[in-house]
C-alpha positions in Angstrom: -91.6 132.6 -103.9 -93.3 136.1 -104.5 -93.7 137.7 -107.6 -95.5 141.0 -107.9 -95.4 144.0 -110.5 -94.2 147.5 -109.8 -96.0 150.2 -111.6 -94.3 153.7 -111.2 -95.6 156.9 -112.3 -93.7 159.9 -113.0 -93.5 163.4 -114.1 -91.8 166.4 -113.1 -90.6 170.0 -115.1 -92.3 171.7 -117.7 -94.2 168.2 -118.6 -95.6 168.2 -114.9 -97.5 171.9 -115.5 -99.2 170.4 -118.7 -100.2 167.4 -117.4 -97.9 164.8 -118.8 -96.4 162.1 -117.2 -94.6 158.4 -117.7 -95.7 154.5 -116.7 -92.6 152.5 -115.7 -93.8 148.9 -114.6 -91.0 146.4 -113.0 -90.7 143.2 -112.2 -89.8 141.7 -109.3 -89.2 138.2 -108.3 -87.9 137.0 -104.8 -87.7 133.8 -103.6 -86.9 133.1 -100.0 -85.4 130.1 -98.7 -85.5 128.8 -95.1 -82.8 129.7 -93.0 -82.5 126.1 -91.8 -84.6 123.0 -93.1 -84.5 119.6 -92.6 -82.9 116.9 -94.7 -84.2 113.4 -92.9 -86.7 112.5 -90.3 -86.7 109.4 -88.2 -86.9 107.6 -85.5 -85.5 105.3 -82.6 -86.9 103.3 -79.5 -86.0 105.0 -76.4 -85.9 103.2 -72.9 -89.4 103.8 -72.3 -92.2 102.4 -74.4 -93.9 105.9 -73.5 -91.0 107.8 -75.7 -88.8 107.5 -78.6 -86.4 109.5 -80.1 -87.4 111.7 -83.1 -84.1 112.0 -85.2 -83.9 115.5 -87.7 -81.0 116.2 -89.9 -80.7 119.9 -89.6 -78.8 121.7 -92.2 -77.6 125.5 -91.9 -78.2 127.1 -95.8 -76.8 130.4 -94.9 -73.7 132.1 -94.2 -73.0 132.4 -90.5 -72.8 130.5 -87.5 -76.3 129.1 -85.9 -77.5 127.4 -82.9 -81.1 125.1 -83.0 -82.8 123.9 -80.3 -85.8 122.4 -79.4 -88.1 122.3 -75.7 -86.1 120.5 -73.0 -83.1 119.7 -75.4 -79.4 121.3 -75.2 -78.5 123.6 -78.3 -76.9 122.1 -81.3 -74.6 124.9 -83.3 -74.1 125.1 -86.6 -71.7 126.2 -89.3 -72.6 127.7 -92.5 -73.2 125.2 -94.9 -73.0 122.6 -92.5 -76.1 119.5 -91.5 -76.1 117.9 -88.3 -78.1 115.2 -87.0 -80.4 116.5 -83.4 -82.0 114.1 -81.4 -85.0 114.7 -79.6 -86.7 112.4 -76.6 -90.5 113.0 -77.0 -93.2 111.8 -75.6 -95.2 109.7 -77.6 -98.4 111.0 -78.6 -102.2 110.2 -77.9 -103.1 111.8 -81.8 -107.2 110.9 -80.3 -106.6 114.2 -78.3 -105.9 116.4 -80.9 -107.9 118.5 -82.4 -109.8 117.6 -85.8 -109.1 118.3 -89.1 -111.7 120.3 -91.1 -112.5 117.8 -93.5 -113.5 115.6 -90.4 -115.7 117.8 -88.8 -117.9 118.4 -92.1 -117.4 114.7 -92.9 -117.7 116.1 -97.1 -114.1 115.1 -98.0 -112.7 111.9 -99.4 -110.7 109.3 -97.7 -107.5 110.1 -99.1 -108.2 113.8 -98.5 -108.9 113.2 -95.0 -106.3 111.3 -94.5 -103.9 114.2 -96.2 -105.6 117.0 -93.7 -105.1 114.2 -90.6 -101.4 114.1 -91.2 -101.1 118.0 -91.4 -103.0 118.6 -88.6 -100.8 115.9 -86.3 -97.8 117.4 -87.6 -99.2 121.1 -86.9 -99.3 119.8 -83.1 -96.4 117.8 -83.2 -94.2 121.2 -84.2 -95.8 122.9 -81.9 -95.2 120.9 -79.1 -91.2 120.1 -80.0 -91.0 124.4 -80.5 -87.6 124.0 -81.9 -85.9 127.4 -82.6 -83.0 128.2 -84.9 -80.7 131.6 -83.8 -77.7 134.0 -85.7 -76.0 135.9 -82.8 -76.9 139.5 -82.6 -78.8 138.6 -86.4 -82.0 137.2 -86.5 -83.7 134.0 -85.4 -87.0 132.0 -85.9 -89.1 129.1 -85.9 -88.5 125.6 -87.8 -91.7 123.4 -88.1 -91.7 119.5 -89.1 -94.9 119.7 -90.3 -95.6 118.2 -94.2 -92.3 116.1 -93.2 -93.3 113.5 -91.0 -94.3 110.7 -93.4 -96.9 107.7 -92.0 -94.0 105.3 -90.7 -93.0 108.5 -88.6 -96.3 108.9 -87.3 -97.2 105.6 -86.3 -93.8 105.3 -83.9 -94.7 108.6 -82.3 -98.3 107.5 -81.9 -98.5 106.3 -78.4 -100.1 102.6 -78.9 -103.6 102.2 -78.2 -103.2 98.9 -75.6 -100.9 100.1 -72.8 -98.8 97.5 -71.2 -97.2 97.8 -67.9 -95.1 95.1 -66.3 -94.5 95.1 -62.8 -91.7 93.3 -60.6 -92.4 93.0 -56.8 -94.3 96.4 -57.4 -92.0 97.9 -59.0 -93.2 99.3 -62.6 -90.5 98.3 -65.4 -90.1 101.0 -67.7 -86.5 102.6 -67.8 -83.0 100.9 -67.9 -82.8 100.6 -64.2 -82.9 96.6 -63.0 -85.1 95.2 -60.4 -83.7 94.1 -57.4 -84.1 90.9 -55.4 -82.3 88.0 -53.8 -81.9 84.5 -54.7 -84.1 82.6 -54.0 -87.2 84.3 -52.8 -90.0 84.7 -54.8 -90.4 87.4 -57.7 -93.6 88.5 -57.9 -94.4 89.6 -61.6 -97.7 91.4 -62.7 -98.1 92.0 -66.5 -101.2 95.0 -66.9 -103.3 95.9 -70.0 -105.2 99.4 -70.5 -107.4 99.3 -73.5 -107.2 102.5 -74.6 -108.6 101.4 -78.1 -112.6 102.1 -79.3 -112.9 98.4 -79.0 -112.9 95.2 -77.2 -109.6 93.7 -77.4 -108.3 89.8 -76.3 -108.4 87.2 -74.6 -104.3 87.1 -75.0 -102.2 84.2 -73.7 -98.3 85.1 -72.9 -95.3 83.8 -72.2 -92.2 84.7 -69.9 -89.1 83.5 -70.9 -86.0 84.4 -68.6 -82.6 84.9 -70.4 -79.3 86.4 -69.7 -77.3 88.7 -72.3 -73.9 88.3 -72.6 -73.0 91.9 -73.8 -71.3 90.3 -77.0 -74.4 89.3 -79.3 -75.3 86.3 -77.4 -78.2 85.5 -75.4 -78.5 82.6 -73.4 -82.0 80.9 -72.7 -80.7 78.3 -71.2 -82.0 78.7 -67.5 -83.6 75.7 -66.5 -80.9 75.2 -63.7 -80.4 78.6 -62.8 -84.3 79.8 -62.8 -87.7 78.1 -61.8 -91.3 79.2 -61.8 -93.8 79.5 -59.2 -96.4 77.7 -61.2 -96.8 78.2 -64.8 -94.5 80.1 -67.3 -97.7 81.2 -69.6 -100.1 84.1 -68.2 -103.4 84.4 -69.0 -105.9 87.6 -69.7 -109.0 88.1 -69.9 -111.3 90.0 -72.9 -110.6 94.0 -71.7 -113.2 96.4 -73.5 -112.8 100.0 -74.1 -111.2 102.0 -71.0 -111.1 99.0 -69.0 -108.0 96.9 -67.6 -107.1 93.9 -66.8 -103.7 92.1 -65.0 -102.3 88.1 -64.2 -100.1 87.6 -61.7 -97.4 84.8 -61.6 -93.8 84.7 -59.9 -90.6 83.2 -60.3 -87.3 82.1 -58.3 -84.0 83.3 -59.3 -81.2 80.4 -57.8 -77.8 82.3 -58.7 -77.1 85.7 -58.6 -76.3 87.9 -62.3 -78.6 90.2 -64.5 -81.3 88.6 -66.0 -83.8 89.8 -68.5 -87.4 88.7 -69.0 -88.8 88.3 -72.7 -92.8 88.0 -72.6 -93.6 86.2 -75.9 -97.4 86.6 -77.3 -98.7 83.4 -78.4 -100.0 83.6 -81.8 -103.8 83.1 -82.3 -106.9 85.2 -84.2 -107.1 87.3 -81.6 -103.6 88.6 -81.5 -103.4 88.5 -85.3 -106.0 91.5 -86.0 -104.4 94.2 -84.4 -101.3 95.8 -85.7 -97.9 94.7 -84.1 -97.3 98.2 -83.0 -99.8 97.3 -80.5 -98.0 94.6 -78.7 -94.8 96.8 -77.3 -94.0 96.0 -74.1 -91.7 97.1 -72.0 -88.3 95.9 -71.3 -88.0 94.0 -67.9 -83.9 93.6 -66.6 -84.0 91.7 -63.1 -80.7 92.2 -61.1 -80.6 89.0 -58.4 -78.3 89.4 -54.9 -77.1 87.5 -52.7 -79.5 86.8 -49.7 -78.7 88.4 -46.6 -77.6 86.9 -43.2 
């Protein structure tokens, strides 16, 4: 909104050779909206425990036709009038490398004030690294910015977690939809990997693998004992990992028929594992496809 007073002053004629004039003052008042704006934030889980998809519901508040789009996406178009929901696969964000707020470089503000400034600033970056742009044909275009929008919940599933876990099969990192192939009966060799990326000391953790099959219709079977057997134990072990370091346990497993199967790795519950937020434990989803062996 911008409100400001005119002052005019006038003369002219006769009135002008003797000096006199007239004061007009006018008011003005113009508010300007935003072209497009935003309606809903979200998010959803993508494949990759890297990413997610950041959910906006754009709406179009004027009169023509526009097209938004955002860095790597395709463009979404718009009617006047109309809202639309755009999805957007980010990467998730490491919010320790960006830059600090003001508040925490002079370390005078107050918590809550801090915390304000913190979310600004990530949502500054944030905006600037999603660059979505709104266009009118042959009109006008511009910049729409998510920052002030994206509330804590937001935040925290766009933050990329502080423990990394990787889980490899025969080599092979898991971290998309594509299944891991191997052939009944020889041995899988499975590798579960931590990165501490947090300021402290984190573990021991104790895990479990638990094969399963998923039956497309709502139904998951974990019934496997005939179909599936270990090479050794079930339940991995890792050690403490301090800041920057890493740690991995090995184990393997046989598959006996072929068919898709998917491994759930269960955390056992303890102190350790109770401390940290849950957003910490995400791993990866890990889909084994088993063949038949060859002649």
């Amino acid at each position: 909104t911008l409100e400001a007073i005119l002052n005019f002053k006038y003369s002219g004629g006769p009135g002008h050779v003797e000096g006199y004039y007239r004061n007009l003052s006018m008011g003005l008042h113009v508010e300007v909206e935003p072209s497009v704006f935003f309606t809903r934030v979200s998010t959803l889980p993508a494949t990759s425990t890297r990413q997610c998809h950041l959910l906006l519901d754009v709406f179009n508040s004027t009169e023509h036709e526009l097209t938004v789009s955002a860095r790597s996406n395709e463009e979404l178009v718009l009617h006047a009038g109309e809202c639309q929901r755009m999805a957007i696969q980010v990467d998730k964000f490491n919010f320790e490398s960006f830059p600090e707020s003001p508040g925490e470089k002079g370390q005078l503000a107050s918590p809550k004030q801090l915390e304000e400034e913190r979310q600004e600033a990530r949502g500054l970056e944030i905006s600037s690294r999603l660059d979505i742009r709104w266009g009118i044909i042959s009109f006008s275009h511009g910049e729409a910015s998510v920052e002030g929008l994206l509330n804590q919940l937001v935040l925290d599933h766009l933050q990329l977690a502080p423990l990394q876990w990787d889980v490899l099969v025969d080599g092979q990192l898991c971290d998309c939809e594509a299944a891991a192939a191997c052939q009944v009966g020889d041995p899988v060799h499975l590798e579960v990997r931590l990165t501490n990326r947090s300021p402290r000391s984190v573990g021991p953790f104790a895990l479990t693998v638990v094969p399963f099959q998923d039956h497309q219709n709502g139904v998951h079977n974990y019934d496997l004992h005939n179909i599936t057997s270990f090479v050794g134990s079930s339940t991995f072990h890792l050690d403490a990992v301090q800041p920057s370091g890493q740690s991995a346990c090995l184990g393997a497993l046989l598959f006996l028929y072929t068919g898709d199967f998917f491994l759930h790795i269960r955390f056992h519950e303890d102190s350790t594992s109770k401390e940290l937020p849950p957003s910490w434990f995400c791993l990866p989803s890990v889909h084994v496809r088993a063949l038949e062996a060859q002649a």
